[in-house]
PDB file of N, CA, C and O in Angstrom:
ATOM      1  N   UNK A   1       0.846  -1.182   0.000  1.00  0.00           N
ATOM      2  CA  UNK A   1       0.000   0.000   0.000  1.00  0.00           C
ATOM      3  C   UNK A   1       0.892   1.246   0.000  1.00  0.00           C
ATOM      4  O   UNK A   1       1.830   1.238   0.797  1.00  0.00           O
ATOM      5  N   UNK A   2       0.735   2.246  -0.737  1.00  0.00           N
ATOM      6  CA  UNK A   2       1.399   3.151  -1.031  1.00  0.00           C
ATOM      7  C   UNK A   2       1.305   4.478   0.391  1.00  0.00           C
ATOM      8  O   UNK A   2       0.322   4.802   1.057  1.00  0.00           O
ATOM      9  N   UNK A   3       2.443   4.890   0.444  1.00  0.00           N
ATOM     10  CA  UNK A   3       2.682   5.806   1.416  1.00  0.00           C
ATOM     11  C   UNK A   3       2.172   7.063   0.947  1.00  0.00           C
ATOM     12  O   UNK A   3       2.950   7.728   0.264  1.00  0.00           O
ATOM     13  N   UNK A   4       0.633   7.689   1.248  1.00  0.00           N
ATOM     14  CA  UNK A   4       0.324   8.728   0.800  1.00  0.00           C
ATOM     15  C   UNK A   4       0.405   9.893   1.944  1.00  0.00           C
ATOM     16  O   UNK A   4      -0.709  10.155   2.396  1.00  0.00           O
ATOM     17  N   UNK A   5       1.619  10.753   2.590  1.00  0.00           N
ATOM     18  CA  UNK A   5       2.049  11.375   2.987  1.00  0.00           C
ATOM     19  C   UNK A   5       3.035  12.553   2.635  1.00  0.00           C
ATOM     20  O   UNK A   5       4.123  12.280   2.130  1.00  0.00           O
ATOM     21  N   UNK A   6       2.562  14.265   2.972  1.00  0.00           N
ATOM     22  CA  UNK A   6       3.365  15.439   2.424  1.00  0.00           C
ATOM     23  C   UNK A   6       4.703  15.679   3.196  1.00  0.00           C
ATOM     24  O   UNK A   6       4.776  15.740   4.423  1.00  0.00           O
ATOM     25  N   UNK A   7       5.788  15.813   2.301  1.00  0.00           N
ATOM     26  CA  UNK A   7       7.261  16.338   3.329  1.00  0.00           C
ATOM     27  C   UNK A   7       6.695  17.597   3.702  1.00  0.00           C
ATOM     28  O   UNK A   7       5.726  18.224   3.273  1.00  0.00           O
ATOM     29  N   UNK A   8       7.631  17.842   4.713  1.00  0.00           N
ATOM     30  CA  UNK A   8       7.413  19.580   5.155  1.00  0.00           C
ATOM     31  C   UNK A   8       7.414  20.334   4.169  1.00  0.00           C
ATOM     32  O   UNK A   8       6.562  21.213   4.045  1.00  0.00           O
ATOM     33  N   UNK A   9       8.506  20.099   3.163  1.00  0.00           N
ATOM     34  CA  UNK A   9       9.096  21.107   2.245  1.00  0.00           C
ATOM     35  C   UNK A   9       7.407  21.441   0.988  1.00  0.00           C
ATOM     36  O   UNK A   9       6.908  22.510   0.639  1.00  0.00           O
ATOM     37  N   UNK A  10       7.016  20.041   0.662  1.00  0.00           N
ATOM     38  CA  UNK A  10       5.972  20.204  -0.472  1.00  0.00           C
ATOM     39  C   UNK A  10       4.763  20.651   0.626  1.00  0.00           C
ATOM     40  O   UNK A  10       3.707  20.849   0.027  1.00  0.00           O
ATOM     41  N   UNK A  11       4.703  20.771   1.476  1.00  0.00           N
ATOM     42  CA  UNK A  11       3.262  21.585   2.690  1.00  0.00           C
ATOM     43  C   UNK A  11       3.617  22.689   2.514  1.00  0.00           C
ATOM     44  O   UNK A  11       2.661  23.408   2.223  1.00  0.00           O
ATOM     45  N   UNK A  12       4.868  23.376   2.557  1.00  0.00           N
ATOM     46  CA  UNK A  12       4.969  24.682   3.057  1.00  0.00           C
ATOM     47  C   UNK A  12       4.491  25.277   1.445  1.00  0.00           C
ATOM     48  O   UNK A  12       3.694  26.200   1.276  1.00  0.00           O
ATOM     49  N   UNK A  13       5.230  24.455   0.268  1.00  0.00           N
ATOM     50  CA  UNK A  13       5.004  24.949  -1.100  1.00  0.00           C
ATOM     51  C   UNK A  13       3.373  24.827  -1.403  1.00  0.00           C
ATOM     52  O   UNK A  13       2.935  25.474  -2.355  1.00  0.00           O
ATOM     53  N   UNK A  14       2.640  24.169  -0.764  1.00  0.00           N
ATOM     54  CA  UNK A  14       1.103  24.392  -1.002  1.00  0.00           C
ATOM     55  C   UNK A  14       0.230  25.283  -0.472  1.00  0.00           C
ATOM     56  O   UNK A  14      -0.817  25.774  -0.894  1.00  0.00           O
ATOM     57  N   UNK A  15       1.259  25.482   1.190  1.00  0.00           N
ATOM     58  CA  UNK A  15       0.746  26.117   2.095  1.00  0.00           C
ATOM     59  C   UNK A  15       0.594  27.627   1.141  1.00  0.00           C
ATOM     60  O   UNK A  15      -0.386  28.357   0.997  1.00  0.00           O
ATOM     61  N   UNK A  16       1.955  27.728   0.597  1.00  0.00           N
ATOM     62  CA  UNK A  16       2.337  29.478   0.006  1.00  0.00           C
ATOM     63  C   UNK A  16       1.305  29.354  -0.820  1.00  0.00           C
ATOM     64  O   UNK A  16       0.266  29.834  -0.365  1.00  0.00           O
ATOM     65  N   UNK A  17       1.204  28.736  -2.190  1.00  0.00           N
ATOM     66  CA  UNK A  17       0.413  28.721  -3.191  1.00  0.00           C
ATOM     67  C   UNK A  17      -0.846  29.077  -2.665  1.00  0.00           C
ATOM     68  O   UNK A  17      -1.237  30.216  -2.920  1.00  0.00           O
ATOM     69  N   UNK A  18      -1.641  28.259  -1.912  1.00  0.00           N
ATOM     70  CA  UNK A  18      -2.867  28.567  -1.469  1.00  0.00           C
ATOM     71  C   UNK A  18      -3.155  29.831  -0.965  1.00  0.00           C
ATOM     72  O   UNK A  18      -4.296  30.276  -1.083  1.00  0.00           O
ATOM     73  N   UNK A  19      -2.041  30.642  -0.272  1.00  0.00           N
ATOM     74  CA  UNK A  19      -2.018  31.974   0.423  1.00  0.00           C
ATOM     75  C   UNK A  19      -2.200  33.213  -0.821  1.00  0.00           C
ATOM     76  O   UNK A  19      -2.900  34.224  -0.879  1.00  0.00           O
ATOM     77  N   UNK A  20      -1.503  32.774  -1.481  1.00  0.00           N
ATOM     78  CA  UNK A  20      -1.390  33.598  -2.924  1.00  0.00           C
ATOM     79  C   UNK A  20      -2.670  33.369  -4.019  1.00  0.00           C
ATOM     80  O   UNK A  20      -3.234  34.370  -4.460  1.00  0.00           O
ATOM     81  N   UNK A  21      -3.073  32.120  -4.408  1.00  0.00           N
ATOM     82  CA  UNK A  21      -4.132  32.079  -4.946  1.00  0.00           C
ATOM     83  C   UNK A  21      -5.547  32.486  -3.890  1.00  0.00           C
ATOM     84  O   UNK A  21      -6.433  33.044  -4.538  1.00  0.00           O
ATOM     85  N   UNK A  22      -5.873  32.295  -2.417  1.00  0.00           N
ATOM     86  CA  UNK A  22      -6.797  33.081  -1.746  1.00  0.00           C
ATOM     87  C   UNK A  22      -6.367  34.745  -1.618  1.00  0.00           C
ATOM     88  O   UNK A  22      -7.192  35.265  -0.867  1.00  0.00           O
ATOM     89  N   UNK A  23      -5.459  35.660  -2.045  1.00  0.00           N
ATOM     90  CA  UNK A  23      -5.307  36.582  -2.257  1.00  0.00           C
ATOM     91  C   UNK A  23      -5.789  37.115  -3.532  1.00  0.00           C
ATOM     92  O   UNK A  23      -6.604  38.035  -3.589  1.00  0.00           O
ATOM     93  N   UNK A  24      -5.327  36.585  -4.465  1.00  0.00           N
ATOM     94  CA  UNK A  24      -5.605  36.740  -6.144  1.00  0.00           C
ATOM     95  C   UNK A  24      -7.629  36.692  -5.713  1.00  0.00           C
ATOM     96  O   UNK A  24      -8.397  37.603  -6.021  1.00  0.00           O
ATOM     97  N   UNK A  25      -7.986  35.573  -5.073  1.00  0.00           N
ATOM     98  CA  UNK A  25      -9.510  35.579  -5.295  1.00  0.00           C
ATOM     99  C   UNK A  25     -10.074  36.924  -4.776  1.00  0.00           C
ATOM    100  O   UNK A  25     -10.893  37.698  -5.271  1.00  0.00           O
ATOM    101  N   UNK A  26      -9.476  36.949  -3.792  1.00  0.00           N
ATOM    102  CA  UNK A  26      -9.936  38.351  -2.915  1.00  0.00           C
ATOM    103  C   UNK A  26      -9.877  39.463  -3.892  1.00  0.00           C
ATOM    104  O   UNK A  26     -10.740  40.269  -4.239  1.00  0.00           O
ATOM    105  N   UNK A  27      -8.804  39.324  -4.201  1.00  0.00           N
ATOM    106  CA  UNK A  27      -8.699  40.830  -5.285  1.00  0.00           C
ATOM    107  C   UNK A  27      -9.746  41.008  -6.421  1.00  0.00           C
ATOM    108  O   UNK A  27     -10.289  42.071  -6.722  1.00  0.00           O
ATOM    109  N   UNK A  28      -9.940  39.793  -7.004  1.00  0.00           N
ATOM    110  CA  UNK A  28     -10.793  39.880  -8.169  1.00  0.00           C
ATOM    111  C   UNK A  28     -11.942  40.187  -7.449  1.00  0.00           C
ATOM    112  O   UNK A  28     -12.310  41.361  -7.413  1.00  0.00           O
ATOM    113  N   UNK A  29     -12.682  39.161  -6.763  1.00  0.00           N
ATOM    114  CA  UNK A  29     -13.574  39.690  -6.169  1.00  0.00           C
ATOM    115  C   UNK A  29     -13.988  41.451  -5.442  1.00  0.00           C
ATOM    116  O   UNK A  29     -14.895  42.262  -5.632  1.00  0.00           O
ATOM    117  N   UNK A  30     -13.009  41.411  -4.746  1.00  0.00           N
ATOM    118  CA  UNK A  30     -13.252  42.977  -4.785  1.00  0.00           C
ATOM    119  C   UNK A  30     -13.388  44.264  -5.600  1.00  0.00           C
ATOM    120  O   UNK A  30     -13.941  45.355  -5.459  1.00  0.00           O
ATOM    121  N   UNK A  31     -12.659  43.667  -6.487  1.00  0.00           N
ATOM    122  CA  UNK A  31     -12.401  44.597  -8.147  1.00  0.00           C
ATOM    123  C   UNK A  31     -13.923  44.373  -8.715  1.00  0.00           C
ATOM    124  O   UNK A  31     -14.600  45.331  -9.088  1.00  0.00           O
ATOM    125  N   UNK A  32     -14.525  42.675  -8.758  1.00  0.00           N
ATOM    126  CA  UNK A  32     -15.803  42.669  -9.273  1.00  0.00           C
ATOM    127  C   UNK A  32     -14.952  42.611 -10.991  1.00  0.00           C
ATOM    128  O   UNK A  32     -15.128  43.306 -11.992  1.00  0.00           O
ATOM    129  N   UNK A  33     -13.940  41.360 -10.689  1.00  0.00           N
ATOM    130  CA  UNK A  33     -13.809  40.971 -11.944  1.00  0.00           C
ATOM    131  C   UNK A  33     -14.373  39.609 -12.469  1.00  0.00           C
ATOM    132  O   UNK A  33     -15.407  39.165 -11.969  1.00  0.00           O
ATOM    133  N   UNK A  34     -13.661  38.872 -13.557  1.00  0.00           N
ATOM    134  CA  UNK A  34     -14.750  38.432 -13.985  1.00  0.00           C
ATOM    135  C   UNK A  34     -14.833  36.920 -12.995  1.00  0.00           C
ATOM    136  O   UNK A  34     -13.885  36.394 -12.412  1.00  0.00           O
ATOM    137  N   UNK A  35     -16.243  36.455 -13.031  1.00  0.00           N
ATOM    138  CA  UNK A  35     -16.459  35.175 -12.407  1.00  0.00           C
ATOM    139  C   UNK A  35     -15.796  34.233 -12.315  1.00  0.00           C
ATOM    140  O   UNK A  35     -15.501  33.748 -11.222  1.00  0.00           O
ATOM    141  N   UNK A  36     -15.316  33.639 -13.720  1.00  0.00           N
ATOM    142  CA  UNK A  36     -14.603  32.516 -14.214  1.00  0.00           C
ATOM    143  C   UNK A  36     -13.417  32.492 -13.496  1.00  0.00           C
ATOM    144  O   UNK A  36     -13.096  31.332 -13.235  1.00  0.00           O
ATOM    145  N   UNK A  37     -12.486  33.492 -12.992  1.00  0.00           N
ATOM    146  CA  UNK A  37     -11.568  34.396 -12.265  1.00  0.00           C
ATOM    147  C   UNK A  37     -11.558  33.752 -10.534  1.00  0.00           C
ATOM    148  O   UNK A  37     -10.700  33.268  -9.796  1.00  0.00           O
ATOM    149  N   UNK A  38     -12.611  33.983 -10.458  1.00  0.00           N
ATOM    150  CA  UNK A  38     -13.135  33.902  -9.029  1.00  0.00           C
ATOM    151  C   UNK A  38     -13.144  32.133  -8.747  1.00  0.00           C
ATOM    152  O   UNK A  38     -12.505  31.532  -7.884  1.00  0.00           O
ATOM    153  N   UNK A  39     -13.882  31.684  -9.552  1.00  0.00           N
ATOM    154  CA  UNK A  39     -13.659  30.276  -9.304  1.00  0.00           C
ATOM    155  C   UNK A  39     -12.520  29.458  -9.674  1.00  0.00           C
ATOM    156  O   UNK A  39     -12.499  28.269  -9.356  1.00  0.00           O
ATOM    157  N   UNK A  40     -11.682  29.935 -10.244  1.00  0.00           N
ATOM    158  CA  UNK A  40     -10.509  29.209 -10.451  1.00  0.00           C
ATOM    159  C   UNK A  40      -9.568  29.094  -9.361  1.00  0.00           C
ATOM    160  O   UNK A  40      -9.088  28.046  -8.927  1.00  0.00           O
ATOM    161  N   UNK A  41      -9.289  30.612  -8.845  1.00  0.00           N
ATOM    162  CA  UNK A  41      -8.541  31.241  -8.028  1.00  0.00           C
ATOM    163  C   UNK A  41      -9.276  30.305  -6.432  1.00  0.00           C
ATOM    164  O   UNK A  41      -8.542  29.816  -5.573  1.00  0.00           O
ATOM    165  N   UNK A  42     -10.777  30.255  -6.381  1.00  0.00           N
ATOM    166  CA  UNK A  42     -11.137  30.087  -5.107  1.00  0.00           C
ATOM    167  C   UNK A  42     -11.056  28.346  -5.145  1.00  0.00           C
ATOM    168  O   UNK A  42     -10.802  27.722  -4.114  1.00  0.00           O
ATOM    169  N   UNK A  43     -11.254  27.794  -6.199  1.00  0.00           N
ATOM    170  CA  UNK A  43     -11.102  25.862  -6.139  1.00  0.00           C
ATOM    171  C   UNK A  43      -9.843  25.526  -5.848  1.00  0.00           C
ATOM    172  O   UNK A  43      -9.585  24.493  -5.230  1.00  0.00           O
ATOM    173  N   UNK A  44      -8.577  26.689  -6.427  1.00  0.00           N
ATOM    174  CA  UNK A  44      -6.956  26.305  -6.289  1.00  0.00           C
ATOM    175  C   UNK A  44      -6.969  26.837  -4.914  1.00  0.00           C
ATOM    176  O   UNK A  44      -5.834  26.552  -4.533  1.00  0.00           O
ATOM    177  N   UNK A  45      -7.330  27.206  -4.313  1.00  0.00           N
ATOM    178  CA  UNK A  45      -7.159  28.053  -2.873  1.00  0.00           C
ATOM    179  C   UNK A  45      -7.984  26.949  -1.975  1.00  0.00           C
ATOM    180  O   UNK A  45      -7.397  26.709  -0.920  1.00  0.00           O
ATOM    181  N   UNK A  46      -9.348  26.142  -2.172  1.00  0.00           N
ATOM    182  CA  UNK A  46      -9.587  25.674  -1.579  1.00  0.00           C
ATOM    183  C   UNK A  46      -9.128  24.044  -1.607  1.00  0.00           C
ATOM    184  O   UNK A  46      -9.330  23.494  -0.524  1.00  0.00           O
ATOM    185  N   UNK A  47      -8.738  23.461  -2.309  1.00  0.00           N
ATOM    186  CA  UNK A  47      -8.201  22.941  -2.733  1.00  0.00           C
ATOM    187  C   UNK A  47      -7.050  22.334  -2.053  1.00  0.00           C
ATOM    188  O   UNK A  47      -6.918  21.249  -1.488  1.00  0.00           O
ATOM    189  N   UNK A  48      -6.071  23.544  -2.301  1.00  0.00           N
ATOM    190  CA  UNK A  48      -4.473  23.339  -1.559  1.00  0.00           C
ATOM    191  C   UNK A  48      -4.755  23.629  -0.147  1.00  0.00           C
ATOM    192  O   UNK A  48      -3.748  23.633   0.560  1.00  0.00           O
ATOM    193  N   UNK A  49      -5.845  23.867   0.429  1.00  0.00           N
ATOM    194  CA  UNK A  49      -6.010  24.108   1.539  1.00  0.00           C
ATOM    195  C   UNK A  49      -6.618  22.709   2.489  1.00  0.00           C
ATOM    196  O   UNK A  49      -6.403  22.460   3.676  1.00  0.00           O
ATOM    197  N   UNK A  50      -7.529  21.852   1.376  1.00  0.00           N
ATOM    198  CA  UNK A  50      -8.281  20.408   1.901  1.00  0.00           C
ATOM    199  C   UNK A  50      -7.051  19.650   2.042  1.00  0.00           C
ATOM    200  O   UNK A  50      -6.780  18.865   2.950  1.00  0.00           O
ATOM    201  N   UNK A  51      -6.323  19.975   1.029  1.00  0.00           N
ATOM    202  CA  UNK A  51      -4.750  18.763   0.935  1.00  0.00           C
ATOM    203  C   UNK A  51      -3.944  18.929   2.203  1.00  0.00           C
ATOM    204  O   UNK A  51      -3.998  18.025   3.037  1.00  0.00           O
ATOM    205  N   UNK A  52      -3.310  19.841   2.393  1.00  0.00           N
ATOM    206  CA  UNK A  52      -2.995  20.178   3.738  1.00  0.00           C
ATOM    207  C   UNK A  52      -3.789  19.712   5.114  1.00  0.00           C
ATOM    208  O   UNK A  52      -3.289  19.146   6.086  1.00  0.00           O
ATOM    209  N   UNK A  53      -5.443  20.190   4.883  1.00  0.00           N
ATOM    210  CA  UNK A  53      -6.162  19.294   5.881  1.00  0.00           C
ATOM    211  C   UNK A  53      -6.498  18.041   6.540  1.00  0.00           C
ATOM    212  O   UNK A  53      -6.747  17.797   7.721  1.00  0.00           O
ATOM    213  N   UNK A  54      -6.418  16.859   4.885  1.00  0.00           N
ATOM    214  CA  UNK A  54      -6.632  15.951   5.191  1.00  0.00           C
ATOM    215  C   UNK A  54      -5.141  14.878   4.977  1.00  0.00           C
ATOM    216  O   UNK A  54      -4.988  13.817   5.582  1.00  0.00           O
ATOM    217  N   UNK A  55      -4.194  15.441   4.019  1.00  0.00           N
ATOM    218  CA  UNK A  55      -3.066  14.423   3.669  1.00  0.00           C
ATOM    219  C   UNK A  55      -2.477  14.844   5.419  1.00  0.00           C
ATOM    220  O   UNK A  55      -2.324  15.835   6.133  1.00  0.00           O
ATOM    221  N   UNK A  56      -2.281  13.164   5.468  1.00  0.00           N
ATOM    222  CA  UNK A  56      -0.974  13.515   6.919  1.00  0.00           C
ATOM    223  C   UNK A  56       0.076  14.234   6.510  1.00  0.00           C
ATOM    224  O   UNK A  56       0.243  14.279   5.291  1.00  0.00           O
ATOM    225  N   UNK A  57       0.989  14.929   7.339  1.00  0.00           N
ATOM    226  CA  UNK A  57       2.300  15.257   7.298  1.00  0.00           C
ATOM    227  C   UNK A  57       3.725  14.420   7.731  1.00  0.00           C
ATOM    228  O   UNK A  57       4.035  14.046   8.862  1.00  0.00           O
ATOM    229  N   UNK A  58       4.309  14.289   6.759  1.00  0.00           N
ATOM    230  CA  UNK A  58       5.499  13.080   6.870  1.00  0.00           C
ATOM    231  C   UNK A  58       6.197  13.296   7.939  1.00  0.00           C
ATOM    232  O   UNK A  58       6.640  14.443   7.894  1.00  0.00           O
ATOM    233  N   UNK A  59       6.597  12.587   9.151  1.00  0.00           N
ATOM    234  CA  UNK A  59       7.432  13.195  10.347  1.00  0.00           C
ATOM    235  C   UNK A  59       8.770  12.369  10.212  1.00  0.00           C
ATOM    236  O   UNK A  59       8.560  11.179  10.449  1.00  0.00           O
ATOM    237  N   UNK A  60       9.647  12.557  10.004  1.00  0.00           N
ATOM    238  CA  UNK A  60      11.140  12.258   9.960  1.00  0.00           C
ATOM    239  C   UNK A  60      11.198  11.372  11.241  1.00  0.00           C
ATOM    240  O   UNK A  60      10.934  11.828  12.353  1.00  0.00           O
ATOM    241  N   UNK A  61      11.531  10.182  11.034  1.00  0.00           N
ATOM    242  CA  UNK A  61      12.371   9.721  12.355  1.00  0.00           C
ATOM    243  C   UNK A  61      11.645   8.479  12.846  1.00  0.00           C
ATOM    244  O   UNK A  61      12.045   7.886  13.847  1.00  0.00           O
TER     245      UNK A  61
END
């Protein structure tokens, strides 16, 4: 059975992404740009955010 567990290093790189794509949503949204915009930005944001939630984190040792 396959070891489905994140290193620190690829969490922190999802962690950022997600921070940056829930920023990008915010902005559009506030601008009242276009929709298509909004949901891309908010599925990659929510998204990298479930992965983090539900994948364990790999602990060394």
């Amino acid at each position: 059975m396959p070891d489905f567990s994140l290193t620190p290093a690829l969490a922190t790189v999802i962690f950022v992404l997600s921070c940056l794509f829930g920023y990008r949503f915010r902005r559009v949204w506030k601008d009242e740009g276009p929709t298509w915009q909004l949901w891309v930005f908010g599925v990659l944001a929510a998204a990298g955010l479930a992965t983090l939630g539900f994948v364990p984190l790999a602990v060394p040792g």
